[in-house]
mmCIF file of the N, C-alpha and C atoms, coordinates in Angstrom:
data_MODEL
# 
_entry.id   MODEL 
# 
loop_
_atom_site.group_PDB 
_atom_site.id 
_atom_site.type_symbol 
_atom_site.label_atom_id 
_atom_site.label_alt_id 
_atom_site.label_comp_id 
_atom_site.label_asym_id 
_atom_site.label_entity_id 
_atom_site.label_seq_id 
_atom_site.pdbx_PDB_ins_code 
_atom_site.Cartn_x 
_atom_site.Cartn_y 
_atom_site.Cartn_z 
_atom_site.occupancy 
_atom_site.B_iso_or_equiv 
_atom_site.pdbx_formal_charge 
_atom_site.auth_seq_id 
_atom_site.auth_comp_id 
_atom_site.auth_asym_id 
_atom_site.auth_atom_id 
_atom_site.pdbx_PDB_model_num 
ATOM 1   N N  . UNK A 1 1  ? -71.935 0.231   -2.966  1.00 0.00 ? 1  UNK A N  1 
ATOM 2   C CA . UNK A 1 1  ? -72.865 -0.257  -1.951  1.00 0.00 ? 1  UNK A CA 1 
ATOM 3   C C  . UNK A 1 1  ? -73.819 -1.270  -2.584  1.00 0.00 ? 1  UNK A C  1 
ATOM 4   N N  . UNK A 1 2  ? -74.096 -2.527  -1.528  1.00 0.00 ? 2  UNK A N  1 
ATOM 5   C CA . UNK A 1 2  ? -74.930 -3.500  -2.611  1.00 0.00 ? 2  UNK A CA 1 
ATOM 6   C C  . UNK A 1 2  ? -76.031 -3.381  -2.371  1.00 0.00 ? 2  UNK A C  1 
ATOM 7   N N  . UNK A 1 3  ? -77.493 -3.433  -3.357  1.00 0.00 ? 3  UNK A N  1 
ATOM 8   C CA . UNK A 1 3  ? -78.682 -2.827  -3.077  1.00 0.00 ? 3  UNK A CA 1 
ATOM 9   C C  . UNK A 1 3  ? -79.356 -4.353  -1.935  1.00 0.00 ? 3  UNK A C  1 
ATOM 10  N N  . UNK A 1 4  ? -80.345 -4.083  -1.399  1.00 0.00 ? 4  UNK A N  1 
ATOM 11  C CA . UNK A 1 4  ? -81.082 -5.238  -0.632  1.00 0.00 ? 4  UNK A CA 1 
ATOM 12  C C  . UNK A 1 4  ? -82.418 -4.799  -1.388  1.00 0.00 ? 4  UNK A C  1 
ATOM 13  N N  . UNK A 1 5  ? -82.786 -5.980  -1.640  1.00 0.00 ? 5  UNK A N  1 
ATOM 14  C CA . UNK A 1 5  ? -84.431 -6.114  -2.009  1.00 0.00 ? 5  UNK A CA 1 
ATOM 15  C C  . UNK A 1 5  ? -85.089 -7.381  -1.092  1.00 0.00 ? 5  UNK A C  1 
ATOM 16  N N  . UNK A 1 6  ? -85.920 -7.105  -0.480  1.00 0.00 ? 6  UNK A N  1 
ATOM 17  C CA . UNK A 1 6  ? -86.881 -7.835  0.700   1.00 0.00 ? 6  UNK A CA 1 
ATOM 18  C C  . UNK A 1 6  ? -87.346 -9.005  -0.709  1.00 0.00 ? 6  UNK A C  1 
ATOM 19  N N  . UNK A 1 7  ? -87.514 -10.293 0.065   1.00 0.00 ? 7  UNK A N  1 
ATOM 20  C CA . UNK A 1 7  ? -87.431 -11.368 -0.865  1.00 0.00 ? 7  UNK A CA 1 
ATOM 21  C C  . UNK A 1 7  ? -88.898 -11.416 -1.378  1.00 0.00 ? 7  UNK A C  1 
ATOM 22  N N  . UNK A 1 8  ? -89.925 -10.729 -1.273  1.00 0.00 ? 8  UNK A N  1 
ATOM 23  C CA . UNK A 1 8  ? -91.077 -10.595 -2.232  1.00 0.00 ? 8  UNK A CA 1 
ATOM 24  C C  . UNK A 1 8  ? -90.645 -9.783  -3.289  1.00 0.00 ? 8  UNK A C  1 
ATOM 25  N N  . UNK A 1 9  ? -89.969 -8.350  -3.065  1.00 0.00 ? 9  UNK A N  1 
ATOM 26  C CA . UNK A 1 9  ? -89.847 -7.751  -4.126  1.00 0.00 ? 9  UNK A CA 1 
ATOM 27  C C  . UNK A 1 9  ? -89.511 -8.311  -5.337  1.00 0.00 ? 9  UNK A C  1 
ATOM 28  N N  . UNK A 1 10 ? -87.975 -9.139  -4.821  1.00 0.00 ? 10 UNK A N  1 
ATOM 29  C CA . UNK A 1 10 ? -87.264 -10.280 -5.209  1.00 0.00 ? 10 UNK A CA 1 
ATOM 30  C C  . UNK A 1 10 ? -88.099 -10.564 -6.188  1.00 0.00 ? 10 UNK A C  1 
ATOM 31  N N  . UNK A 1 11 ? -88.611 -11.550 -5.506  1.00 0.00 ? 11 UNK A N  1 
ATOM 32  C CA . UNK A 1 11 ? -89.521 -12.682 -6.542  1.00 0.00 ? 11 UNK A CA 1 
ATOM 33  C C  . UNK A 1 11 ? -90.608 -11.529 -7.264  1.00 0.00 ? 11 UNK A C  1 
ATOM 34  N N  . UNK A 1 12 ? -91.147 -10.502 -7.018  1.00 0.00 ? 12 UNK A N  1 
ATOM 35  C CA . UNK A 1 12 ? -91.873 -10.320 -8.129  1.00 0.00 ? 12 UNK A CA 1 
ATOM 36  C C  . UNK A 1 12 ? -91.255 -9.193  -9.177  1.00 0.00 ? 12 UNK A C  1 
ATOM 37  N N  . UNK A 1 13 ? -90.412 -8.644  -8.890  1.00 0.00 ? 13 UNK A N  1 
ATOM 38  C CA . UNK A 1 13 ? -89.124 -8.814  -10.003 1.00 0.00 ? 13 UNK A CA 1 
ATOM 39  C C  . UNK A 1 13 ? -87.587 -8.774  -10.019 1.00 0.00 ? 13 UNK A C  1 
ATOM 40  N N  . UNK A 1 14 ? -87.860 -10.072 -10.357 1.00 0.00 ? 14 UNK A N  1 
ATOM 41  C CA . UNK A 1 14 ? -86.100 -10.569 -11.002 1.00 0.00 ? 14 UNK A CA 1 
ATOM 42  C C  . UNK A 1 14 ? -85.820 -10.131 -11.843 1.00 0.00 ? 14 UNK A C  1 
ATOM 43  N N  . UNK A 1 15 ? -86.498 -10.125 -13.187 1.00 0.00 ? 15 UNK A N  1 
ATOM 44  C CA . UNK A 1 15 ? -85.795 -9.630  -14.602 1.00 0.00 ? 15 UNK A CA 1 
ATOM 45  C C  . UNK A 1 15 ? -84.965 -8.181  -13.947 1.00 0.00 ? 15 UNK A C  1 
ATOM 46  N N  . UNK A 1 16 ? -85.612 -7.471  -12.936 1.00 0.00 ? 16 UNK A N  1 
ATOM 47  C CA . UNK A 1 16 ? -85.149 -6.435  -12.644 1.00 0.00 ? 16 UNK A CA 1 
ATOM 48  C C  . UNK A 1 16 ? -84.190 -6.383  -11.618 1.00 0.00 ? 16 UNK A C  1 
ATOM 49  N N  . UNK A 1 17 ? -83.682 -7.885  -10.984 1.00 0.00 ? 17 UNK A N  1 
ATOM 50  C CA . UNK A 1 17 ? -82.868 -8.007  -10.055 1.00 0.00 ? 17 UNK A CA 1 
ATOM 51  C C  . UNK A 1 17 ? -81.633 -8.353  -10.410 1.00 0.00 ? 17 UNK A C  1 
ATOM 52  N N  . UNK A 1 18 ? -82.163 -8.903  -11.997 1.00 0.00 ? 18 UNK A N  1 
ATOM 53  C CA . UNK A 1 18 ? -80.979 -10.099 -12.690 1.00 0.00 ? 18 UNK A CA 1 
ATOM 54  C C  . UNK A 1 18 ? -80.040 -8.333  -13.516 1.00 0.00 ? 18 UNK A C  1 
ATOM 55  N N  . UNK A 1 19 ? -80.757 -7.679  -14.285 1.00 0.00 ? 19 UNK A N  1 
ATOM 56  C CA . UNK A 1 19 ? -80.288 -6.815  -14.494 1.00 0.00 ? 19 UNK A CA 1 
ATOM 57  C C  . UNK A 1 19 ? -79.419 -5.530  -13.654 1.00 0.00 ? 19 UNK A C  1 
ATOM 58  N N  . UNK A 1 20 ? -80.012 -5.927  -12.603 1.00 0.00 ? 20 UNK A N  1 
ATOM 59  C CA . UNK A 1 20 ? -79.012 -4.759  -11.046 1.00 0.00 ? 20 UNK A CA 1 
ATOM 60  C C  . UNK A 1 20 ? -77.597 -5.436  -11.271 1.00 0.00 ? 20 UNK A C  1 
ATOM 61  N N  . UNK A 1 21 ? -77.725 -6.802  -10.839 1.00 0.00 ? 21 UNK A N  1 
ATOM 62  C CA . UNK A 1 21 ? -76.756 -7.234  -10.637 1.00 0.00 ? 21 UNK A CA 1 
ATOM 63  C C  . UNK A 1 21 ? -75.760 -7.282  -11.924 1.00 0.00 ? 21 UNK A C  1 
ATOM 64  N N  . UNK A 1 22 ? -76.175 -7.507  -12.891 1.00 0.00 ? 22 UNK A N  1 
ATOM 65  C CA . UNK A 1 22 ? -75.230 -7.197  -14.011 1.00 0.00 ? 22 UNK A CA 1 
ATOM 66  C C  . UNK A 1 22 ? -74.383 -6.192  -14.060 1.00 0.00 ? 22 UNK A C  1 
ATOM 67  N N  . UNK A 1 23 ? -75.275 -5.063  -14.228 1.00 0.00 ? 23 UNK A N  1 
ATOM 68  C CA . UNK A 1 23 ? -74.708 -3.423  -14.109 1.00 0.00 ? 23 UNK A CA 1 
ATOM 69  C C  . UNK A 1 23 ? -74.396 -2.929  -13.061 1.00 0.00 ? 23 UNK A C  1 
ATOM 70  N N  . UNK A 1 24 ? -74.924 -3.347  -11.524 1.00 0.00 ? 24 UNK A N  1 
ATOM 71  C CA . UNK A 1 24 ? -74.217 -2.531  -10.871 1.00 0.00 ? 24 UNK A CA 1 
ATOM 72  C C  . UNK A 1 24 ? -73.780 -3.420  -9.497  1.00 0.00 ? 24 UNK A C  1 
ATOM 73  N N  . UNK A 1 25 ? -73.369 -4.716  -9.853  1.00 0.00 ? 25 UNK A N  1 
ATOM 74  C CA . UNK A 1 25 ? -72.878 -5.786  -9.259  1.00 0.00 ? 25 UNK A CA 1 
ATOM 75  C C  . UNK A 1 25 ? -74.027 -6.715  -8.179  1.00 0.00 ? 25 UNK A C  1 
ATOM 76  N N  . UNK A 1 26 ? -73.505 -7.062  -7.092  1.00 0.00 ? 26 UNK A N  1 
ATOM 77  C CA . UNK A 1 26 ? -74.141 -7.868  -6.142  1.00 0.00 ? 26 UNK A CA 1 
ATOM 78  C C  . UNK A 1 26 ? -75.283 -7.007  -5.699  1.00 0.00 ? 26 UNK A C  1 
ATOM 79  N N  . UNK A 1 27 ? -76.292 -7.907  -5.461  1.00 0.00 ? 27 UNK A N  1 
ATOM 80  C CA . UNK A 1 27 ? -77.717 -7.714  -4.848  1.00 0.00 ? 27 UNK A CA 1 
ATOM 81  C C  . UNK A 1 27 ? -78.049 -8.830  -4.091  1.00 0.00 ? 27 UNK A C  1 
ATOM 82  N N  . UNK A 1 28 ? -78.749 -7.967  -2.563  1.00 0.00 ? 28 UNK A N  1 
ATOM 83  C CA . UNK A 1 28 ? -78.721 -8.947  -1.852  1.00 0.00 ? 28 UNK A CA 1 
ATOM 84  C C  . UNK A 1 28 ? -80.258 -8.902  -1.589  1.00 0.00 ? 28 UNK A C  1 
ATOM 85  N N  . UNK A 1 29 ? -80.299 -10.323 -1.017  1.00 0.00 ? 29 UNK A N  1 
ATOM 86  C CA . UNK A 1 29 ? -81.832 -10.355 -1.104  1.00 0.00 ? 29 UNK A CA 1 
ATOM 87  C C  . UNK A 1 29 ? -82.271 -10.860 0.449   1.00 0.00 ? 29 UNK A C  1 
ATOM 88  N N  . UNK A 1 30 ? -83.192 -10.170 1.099   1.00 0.00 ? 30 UNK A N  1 
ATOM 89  C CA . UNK A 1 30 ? -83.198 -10.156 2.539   1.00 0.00 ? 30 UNK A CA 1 
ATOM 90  C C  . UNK A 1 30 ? -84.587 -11.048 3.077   1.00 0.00 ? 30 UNK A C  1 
ATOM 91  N N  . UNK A 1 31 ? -84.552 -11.678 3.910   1.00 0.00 ? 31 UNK A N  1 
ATOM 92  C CA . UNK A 1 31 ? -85.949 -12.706 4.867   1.00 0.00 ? 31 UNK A CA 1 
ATOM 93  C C  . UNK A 1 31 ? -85.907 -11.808 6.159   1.00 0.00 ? 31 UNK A C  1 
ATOM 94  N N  . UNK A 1 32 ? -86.917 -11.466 6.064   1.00 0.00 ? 32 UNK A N  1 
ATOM 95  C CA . UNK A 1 32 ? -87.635 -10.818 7.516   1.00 0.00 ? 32 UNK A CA 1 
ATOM 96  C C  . UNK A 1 32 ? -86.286 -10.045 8.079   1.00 0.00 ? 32 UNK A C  1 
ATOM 97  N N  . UNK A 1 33 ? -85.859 -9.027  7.394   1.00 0.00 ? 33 UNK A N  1 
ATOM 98  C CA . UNK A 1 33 ? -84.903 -8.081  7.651   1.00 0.00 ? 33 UNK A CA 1 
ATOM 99  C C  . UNK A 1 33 ? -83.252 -8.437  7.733   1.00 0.00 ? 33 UNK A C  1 
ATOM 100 N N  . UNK A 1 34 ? -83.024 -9.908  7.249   1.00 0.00 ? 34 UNK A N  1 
ATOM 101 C CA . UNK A 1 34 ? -81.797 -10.566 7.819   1.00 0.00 ? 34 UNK A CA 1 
ATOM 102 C C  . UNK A 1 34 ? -81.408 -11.024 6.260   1.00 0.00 ? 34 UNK A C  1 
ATOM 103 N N  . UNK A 1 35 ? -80.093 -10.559 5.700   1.00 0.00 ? 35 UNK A N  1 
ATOM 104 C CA . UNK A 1 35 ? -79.670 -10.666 4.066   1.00 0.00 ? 35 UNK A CA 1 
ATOM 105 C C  . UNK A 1 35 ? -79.517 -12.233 4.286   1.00 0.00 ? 35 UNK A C  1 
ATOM 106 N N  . UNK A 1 36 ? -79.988 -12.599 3.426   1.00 0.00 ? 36 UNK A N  1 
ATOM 107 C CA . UNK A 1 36 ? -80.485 -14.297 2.958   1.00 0.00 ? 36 UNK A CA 1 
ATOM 108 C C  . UNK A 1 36 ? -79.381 -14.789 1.679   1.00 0.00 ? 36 UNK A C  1 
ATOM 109 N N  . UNK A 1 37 ? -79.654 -14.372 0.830   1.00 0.00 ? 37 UNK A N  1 
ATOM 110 C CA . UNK A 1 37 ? -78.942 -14.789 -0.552  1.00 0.00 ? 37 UNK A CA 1 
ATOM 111 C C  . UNK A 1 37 ? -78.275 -13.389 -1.035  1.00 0.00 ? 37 UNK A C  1 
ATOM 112 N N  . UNK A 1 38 ? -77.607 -13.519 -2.239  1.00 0.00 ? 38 UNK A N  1 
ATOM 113 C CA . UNK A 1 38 ? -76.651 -12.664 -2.819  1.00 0.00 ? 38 UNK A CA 1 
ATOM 114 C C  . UNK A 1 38 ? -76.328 -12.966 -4.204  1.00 0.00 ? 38 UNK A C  1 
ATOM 115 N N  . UNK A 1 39 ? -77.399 -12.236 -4.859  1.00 0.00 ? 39 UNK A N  1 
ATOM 116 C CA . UNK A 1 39 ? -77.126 -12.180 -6.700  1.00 0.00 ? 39 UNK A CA 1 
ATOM 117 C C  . UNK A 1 39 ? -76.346 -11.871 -7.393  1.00 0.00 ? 39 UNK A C  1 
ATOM 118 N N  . UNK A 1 40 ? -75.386 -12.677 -7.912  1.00 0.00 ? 40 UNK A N  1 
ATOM 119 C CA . UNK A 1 40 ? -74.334 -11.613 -8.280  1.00 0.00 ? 40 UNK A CA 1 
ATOM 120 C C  . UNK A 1 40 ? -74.216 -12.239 -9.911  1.00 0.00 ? 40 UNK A C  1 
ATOM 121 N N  . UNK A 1 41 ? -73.558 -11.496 -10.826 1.00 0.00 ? 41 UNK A N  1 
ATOM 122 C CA . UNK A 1 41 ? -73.149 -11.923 -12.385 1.00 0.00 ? 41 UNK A CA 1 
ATOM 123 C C  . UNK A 1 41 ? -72.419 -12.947 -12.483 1.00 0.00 ? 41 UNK A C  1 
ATOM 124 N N  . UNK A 1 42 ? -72.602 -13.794 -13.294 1.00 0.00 ? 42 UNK A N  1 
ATOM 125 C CA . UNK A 1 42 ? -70.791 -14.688 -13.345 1.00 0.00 ? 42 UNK A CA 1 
ATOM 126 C C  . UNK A 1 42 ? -70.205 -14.629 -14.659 1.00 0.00 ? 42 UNK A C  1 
# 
């Protein structure tokens, strides 16, 4: 299941978003309840 983080969380932490997505794949990142972008490893 891919986690959603509301896009403030987002931005006030990535180091901790960049690391989700490493280990436990795609993270999506949501605007006013509607998934926006999608972090994933490459």
């Amino acid at each position: 299941m891919q986690a959603l983080w509301p896009l403030q969380d987002a931005k006030n932490r990535f180091s901790e978003l960049v690391e989700q997505a490493l280990h436990d794949g795609p993270q999506v990142v949501t605007r006013h309840g509607k998934a926006t972008v999608v972090v994933l490893s490459g």
